[in-house]
PDB file with one MODEL, atoms N, CA, C and O in Angstrom:
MODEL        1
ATOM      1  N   UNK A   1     -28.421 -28.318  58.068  1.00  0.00           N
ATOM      2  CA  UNK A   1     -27.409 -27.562  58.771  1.00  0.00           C
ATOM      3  C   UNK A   1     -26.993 -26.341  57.953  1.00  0.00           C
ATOM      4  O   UNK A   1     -26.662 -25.290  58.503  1.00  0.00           O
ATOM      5  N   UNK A   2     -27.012 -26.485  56.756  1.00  0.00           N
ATOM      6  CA  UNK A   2     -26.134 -25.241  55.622  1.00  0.00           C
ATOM      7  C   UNK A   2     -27.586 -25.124  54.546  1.00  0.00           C
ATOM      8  O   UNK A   2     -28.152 -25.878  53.755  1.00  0.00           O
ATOM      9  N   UNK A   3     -27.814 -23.485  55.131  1.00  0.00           N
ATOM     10  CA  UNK A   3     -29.054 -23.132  53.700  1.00  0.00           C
ATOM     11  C   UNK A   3     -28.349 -22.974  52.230  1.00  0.00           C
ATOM     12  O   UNK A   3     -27.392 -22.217  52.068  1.00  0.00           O
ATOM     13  N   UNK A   4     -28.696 -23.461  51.580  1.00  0.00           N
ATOM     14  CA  UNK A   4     -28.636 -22.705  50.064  1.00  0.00           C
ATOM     15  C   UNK A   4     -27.954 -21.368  49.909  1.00  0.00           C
ATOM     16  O   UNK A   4     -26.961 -21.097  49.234  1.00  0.00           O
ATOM     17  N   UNK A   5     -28.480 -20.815  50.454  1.00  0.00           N
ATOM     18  CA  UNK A   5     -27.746 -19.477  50.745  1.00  0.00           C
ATOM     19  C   UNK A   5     -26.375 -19.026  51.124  1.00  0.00           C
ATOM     20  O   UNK A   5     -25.628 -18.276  50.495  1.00  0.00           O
ATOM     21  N   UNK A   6     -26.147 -19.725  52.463  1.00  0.00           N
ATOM     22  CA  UNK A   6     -25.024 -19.402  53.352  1.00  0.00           C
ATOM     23  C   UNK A   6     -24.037 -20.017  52.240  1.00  0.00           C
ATOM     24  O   UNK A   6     -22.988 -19.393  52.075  1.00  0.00           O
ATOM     25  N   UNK A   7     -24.229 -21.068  51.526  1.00  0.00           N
ATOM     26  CA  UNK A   7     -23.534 -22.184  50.882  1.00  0.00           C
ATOM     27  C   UNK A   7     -23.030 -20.898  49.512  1.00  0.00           C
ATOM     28  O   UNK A   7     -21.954 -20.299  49.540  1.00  0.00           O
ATOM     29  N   UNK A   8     -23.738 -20.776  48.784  1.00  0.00           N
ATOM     30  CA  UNK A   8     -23.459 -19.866  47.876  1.00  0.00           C
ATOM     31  C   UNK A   8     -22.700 -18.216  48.211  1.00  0.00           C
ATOM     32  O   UNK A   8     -22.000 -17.530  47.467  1.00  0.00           O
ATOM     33  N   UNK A   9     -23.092 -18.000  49.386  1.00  0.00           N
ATOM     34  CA  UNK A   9     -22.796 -16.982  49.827  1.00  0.00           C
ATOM     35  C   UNK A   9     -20.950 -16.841  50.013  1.00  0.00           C
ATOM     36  O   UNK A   9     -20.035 -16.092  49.671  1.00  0.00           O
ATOM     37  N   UNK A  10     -21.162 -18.020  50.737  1.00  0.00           N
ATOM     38  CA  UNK A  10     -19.688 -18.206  51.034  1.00  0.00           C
ATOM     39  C   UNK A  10     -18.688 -18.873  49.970  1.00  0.00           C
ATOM     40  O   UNK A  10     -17.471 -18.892  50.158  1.00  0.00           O
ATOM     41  N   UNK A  11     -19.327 -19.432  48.806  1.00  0.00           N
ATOM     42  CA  UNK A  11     -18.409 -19.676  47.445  1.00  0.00           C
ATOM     43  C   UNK A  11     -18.451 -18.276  46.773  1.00  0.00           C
ATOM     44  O   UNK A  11     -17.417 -17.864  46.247  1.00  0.00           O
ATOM     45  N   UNK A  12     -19.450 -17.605  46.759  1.00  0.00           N
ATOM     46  CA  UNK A  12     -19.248 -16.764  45.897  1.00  0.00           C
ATOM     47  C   UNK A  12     -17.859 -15.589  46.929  1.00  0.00           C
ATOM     48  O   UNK A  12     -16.870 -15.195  46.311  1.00  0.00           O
ATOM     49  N   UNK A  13     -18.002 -15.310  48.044  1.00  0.00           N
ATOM     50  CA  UNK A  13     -16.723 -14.527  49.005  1.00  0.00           C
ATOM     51  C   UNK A  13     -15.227 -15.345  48.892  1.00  0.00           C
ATOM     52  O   UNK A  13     -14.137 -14.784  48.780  1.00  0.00           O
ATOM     53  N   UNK A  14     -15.456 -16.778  48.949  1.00  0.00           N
ATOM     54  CA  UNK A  14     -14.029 -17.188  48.323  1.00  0.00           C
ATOM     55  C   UNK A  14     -13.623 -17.152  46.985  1.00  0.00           C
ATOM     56  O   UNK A  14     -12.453 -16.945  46.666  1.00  0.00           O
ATOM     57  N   UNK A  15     -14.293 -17.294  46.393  1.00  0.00           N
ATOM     58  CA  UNK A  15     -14.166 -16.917  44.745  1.00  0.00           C
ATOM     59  C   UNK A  15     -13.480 -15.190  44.543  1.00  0.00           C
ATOM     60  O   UNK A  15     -12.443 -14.960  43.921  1.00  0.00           O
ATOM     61  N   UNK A  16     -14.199 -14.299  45.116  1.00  0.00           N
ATOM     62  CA  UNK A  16     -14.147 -12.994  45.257  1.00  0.00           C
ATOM     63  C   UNK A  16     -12.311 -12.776  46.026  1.00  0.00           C
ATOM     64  O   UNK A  16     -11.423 -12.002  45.670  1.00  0.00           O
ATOM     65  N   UNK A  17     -12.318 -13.598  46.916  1.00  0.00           N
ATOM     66  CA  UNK A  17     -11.143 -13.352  47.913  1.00  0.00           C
ATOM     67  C   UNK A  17      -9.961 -13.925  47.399  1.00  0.00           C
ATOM     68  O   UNK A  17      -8.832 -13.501  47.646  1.00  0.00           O
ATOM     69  N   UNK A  18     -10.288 -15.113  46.519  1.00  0.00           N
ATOM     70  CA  UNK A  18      -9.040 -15.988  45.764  1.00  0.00           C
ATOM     71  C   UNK A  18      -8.535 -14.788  44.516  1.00  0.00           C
ATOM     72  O   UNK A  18      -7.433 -14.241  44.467  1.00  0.00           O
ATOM     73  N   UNK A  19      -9.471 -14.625  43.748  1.00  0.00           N
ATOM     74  CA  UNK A  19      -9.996 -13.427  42.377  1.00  0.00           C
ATOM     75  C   UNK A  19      -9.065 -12.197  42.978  1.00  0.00           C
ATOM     76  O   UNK A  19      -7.923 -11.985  42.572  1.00  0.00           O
ATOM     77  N   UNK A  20      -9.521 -11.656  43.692  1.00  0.00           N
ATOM     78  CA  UNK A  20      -9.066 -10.219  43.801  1.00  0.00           C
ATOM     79  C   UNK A  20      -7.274 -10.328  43.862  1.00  0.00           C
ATOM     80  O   UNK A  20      -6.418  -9.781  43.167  1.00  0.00           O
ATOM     81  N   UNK A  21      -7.167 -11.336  45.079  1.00  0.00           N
ATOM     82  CA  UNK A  21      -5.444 -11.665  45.485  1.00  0.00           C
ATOM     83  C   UNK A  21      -4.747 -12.146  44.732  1.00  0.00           C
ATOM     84  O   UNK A  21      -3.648 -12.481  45.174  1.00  0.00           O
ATOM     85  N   UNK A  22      -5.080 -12.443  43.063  1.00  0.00           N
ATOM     86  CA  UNK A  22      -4.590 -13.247  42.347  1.00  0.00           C
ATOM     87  C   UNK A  22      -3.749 -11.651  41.191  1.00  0.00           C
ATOM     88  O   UNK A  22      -2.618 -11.542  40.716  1.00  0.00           O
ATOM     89  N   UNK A  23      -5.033 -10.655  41.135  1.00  0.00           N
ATOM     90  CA  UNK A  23      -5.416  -9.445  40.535  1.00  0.00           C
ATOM     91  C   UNK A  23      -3.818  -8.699  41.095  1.00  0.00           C
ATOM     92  O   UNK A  23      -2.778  -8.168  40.704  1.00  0.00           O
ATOM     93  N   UNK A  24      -4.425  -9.055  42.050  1.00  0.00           N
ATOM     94  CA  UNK A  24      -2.983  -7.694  43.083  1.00  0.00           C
ATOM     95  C   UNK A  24      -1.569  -8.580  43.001  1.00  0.00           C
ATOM     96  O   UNK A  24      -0.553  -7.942  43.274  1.00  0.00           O
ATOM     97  N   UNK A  25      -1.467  -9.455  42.783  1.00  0.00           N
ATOM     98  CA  UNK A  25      -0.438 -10.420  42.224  1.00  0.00           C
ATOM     99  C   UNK A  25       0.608 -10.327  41.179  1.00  0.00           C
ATOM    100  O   UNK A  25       1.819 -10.106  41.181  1.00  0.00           O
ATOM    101  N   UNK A  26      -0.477 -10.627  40.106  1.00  0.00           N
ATOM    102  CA  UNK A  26      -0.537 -10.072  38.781  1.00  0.00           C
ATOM    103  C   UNK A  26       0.009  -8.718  38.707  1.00  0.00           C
ATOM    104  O   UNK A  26       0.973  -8.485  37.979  1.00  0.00           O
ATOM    105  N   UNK A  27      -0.598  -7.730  39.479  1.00  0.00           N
ATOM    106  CA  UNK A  27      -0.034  -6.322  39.084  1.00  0.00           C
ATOM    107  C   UNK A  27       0.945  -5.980  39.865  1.00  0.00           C
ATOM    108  O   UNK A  27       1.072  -4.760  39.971  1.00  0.00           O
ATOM    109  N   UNK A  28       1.793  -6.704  40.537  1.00  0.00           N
ATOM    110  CA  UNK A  28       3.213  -6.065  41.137  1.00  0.00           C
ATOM    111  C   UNK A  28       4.267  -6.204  40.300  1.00  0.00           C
ATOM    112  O   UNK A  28       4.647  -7.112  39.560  1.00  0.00           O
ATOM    113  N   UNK A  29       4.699  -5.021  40.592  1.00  0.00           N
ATOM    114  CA  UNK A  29       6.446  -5.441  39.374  1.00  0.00           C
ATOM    115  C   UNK A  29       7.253  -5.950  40.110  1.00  0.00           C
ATOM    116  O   UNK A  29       7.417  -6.056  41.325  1.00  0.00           O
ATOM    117  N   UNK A  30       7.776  -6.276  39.149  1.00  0.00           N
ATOM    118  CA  UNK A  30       9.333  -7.323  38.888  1.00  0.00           C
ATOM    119  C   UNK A  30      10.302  -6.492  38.577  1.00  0.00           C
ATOM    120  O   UNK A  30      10.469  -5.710  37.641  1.00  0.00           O
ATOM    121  N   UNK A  31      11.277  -6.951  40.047  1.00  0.00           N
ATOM    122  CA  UNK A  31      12.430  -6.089  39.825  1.00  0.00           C
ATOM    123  C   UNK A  31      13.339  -7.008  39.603  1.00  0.00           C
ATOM    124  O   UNK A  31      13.392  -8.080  40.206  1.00  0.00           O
ATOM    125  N   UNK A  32      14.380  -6.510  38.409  1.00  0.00           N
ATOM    126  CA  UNK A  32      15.301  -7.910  38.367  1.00  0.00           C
ATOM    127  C   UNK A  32      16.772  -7.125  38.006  1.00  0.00           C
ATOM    128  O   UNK A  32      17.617  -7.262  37.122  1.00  0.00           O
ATOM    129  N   UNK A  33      16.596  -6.174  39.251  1.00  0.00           N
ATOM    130  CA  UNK A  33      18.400  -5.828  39.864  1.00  0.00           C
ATOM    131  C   UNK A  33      18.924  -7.096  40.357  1.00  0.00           C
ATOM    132  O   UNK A  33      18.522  -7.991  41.101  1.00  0.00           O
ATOM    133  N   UNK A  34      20.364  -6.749  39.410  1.00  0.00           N
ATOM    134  CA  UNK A  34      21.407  -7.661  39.920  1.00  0.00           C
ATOM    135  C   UNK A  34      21.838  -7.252  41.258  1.00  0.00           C
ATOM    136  O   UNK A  34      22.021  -8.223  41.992  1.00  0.00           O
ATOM    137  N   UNK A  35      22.130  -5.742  41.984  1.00  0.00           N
ATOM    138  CA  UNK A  35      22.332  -5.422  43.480  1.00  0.00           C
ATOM    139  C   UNK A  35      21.570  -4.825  44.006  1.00  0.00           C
ATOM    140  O   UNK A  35      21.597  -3.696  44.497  1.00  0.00           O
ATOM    141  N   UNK A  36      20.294  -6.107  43.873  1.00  0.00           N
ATOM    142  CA  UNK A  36      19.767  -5.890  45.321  1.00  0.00           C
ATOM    143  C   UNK A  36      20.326  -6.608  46.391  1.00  0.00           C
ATOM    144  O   UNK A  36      21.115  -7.525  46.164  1.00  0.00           O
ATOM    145  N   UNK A  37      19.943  -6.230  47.756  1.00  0.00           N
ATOM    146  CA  UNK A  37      20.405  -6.510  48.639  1.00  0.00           C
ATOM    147  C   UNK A  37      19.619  -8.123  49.116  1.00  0.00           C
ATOM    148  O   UNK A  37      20.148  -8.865  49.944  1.00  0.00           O
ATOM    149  N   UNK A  38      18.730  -8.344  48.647  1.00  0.00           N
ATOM    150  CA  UNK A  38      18.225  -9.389  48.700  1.00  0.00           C
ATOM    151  C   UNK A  38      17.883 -10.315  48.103  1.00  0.00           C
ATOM    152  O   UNK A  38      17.137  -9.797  47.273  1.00  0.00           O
ATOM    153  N   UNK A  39      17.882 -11.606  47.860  1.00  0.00           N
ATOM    154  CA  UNK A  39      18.532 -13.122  46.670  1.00  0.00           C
ATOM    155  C   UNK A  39      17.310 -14.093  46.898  1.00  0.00           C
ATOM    156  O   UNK A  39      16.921 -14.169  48.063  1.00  0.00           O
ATOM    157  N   UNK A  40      16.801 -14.674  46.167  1.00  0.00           N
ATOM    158  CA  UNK A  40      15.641 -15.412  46.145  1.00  0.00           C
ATOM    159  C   UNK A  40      16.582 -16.933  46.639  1.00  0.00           C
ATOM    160  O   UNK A  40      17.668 -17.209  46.131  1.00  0.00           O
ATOM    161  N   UNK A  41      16.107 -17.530  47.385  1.00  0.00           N
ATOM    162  CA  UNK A  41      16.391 -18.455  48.221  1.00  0.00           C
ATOM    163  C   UNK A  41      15.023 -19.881  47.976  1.00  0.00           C
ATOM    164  O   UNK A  41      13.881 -19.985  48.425  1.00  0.00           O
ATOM    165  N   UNK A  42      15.803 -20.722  47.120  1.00  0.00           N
ATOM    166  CA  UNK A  42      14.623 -21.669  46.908  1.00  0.00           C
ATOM    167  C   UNK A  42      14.647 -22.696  48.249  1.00  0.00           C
ATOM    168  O   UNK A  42      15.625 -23.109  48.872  1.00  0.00           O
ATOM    169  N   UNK A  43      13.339 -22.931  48.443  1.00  0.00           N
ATOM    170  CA  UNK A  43      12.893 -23.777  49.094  1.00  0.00           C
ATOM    171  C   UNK A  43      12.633 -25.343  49.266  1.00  0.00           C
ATOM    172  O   UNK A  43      11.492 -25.558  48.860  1.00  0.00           O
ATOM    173  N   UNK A  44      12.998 -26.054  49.532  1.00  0.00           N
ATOM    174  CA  UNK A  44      12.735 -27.497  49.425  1.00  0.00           C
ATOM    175  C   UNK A  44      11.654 -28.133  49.186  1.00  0.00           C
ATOM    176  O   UNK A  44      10.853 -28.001  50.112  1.00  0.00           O
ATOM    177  N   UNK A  45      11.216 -28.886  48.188  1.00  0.00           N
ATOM    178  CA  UNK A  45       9.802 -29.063  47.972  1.00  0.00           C
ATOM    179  C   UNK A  45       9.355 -29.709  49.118  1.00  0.00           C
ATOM    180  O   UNK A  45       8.300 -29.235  49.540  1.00  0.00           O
ATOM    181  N   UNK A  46       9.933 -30.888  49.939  1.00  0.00           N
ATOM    182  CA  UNK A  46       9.677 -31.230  51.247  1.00  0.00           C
ATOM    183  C   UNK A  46       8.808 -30.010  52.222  1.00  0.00           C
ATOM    184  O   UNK A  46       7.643 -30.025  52.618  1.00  0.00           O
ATOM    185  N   UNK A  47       9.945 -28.937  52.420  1.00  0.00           N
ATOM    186  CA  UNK A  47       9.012 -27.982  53.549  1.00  0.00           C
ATOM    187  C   UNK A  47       8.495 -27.179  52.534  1.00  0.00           C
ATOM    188  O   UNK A  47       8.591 -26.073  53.065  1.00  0.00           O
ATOM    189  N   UNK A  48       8.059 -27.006  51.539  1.00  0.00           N
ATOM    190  CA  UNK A  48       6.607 -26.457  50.854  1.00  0.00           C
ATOM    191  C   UNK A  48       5.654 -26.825  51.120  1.00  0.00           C
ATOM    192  O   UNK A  48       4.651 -26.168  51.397  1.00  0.00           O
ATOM    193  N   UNK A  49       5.850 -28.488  51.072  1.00  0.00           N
ATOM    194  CA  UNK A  49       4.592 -29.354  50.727  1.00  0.00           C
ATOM    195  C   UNK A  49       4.005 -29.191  52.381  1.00  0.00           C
ATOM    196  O   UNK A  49       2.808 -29.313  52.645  1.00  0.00           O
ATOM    197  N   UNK A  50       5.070 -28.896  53.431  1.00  0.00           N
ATOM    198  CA  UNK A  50       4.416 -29.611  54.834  1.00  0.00           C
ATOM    199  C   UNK A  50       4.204 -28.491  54.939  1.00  0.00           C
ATOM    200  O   UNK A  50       3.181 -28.652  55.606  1.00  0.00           O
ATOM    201  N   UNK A  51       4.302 -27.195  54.839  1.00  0.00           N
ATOM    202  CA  UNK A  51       3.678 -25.987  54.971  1.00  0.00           C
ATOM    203  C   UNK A  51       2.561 -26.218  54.544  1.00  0.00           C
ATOM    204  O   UNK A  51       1.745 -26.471  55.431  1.00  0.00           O
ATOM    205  N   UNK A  52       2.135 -26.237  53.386  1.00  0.00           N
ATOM    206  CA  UNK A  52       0.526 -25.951  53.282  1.00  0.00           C
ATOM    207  C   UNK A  52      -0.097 -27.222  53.698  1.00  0.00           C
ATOM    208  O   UNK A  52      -1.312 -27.101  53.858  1.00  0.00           O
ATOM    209  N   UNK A  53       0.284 -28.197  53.883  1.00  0.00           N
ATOM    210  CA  UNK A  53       0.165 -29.298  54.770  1.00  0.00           C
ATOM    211  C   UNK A  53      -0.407 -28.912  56.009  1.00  0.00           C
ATOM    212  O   UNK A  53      -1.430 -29.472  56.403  1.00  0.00           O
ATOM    213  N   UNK A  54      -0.091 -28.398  56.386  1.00  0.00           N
ATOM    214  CA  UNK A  54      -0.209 -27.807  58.099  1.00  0.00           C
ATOM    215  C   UNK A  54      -0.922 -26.826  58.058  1.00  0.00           C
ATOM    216  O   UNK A  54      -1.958 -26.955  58.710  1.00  0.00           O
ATOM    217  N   UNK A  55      -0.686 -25.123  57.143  1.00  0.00           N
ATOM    218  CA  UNK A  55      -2.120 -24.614  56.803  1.00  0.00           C
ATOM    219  C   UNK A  55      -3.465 -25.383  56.571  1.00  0.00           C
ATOM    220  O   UNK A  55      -4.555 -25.171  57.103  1.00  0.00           O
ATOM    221  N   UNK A  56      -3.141 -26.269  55.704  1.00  0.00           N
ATOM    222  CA  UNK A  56      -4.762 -26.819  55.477  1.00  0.00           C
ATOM    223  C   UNK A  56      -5.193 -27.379  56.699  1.00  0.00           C
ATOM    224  O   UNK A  56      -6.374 -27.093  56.895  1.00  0.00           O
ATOM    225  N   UNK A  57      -4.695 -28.069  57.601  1.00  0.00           N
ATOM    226  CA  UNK A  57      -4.739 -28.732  58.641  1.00  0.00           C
ATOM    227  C   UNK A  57      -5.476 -27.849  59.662  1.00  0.00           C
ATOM    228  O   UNK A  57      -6.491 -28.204  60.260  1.00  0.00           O
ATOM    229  N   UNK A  58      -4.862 -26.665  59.801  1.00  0.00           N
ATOM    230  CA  UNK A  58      -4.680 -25.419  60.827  1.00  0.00           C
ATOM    231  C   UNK A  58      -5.995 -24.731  60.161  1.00  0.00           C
ATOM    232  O   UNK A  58      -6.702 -24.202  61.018  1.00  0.00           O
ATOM    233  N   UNK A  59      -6.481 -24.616  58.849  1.00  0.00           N
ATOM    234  CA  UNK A  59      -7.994 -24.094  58.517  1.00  0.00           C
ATOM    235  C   UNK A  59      -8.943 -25.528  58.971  1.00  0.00           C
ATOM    236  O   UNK A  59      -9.670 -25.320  59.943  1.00  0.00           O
ATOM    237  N   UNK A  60      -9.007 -26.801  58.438  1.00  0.00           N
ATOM    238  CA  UNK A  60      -9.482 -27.529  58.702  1.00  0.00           C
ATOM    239  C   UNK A  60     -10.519 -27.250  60.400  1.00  0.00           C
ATOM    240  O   UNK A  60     -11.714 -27.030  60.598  1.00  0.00           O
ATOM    241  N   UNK A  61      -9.127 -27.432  61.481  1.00  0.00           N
ATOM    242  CA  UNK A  61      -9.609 -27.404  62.598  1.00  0.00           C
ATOM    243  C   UNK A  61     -10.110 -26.158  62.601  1.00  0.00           C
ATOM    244  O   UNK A  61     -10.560 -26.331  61.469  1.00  0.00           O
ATOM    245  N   UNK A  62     -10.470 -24.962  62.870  1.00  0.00           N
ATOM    246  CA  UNK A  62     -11.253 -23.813  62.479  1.00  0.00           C
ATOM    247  C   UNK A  62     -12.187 -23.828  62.051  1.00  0.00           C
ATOM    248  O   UNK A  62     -13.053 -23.292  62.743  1.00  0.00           O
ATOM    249  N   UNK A  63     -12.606 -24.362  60.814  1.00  0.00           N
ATOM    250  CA  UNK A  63     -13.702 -24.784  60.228  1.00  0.00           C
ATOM    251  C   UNK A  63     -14.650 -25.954  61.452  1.00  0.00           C
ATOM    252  O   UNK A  63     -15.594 -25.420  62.034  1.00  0.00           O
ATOM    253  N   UNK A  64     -14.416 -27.190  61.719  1.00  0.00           N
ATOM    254  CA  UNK A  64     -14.235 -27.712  62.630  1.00  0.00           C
ATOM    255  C   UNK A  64     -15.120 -27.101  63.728  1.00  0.00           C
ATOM    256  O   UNK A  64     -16.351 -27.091  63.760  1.00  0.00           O
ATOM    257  N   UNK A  65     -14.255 -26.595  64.621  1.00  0.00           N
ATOM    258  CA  UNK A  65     -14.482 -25.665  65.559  1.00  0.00           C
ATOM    259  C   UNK A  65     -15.224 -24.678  65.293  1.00  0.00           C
ATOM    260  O   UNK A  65     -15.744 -24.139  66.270  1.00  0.00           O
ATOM    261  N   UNK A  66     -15.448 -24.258  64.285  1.00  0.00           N
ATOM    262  CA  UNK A  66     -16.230 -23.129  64.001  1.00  0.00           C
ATOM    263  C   UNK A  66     -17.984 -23.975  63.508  1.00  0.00           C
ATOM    264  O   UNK A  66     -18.959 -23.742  64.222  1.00  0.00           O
ATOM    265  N   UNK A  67     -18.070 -24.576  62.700  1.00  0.00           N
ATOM    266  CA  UNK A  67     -19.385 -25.092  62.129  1.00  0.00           C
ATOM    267  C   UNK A  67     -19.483 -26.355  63.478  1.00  0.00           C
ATOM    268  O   UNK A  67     -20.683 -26.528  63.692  1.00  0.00           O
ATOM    269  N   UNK A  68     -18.898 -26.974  64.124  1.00  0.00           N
ATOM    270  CA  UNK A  68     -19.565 -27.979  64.776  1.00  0.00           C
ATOM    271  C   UNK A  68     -19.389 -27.784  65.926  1.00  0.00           C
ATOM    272  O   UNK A  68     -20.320 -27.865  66.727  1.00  0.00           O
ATOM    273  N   UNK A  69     -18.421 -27.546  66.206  1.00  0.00           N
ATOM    274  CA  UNK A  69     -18.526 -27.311  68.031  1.00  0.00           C
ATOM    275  C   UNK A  69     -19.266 -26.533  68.664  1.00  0.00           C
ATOM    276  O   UNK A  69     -20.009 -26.902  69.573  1.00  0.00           O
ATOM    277  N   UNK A  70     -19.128 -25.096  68.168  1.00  0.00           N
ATOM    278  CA  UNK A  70     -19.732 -23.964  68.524  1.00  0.00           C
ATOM    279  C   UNK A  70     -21.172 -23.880  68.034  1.00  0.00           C
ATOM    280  O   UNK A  70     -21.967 -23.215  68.698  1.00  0.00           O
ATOM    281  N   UNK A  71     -21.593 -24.532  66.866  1.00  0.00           N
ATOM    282  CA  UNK A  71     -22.568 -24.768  67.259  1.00  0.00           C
ATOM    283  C   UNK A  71     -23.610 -25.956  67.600  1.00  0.00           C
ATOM    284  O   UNK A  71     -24.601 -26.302  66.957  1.00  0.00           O
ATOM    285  N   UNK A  72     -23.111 -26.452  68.753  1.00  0.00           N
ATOM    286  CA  UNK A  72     -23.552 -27.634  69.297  1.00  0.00           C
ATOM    287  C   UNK A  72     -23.907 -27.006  70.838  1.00  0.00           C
ATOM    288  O   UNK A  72     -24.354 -27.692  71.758  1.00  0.00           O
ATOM    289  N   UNK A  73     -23.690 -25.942  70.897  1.00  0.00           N
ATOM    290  CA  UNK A  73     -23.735 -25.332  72.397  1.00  0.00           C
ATOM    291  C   UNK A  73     -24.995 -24.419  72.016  1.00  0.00           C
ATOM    292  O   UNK A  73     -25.496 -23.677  72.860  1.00  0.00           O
TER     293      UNK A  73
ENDMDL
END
């Protein structure tokens, strides 16, 4: 079902896509005004966890749908 190729192809584009977004990350500044108009607001580890919970879920089916369904037709 998956050549050698496609397989590598597509680790080496997530590697590339994780890599680069990590790069542009890294290089944003940090502003650490006391008046800004806007306050970092922590999050509950509960709805963190079910967020990417549900992303992974939400790529899963995609993947899914994408490698087996579609091509079964």
């Amino acid at each position: 079902m998956f050549s050698k190729k496609m397989l590598w192809g597509s680790l080496a584009s997530l590697v590339l896509l994780t890599g680069t977004s990590a790069v542009a990350l890294a290089e944003m500044p940090v502003h650490s005004e006391q008046n800004s108009q806007f306050h970092y607001i922590e999050q509950p580890l509960g709805l963190k966890v079910g967020v990417a919970i549900a992303g992974l879920a939400l790529i899963g089916l995609e993947l899914w749908w994408f490698l087996l369904y579609v091509a079964d037709e």
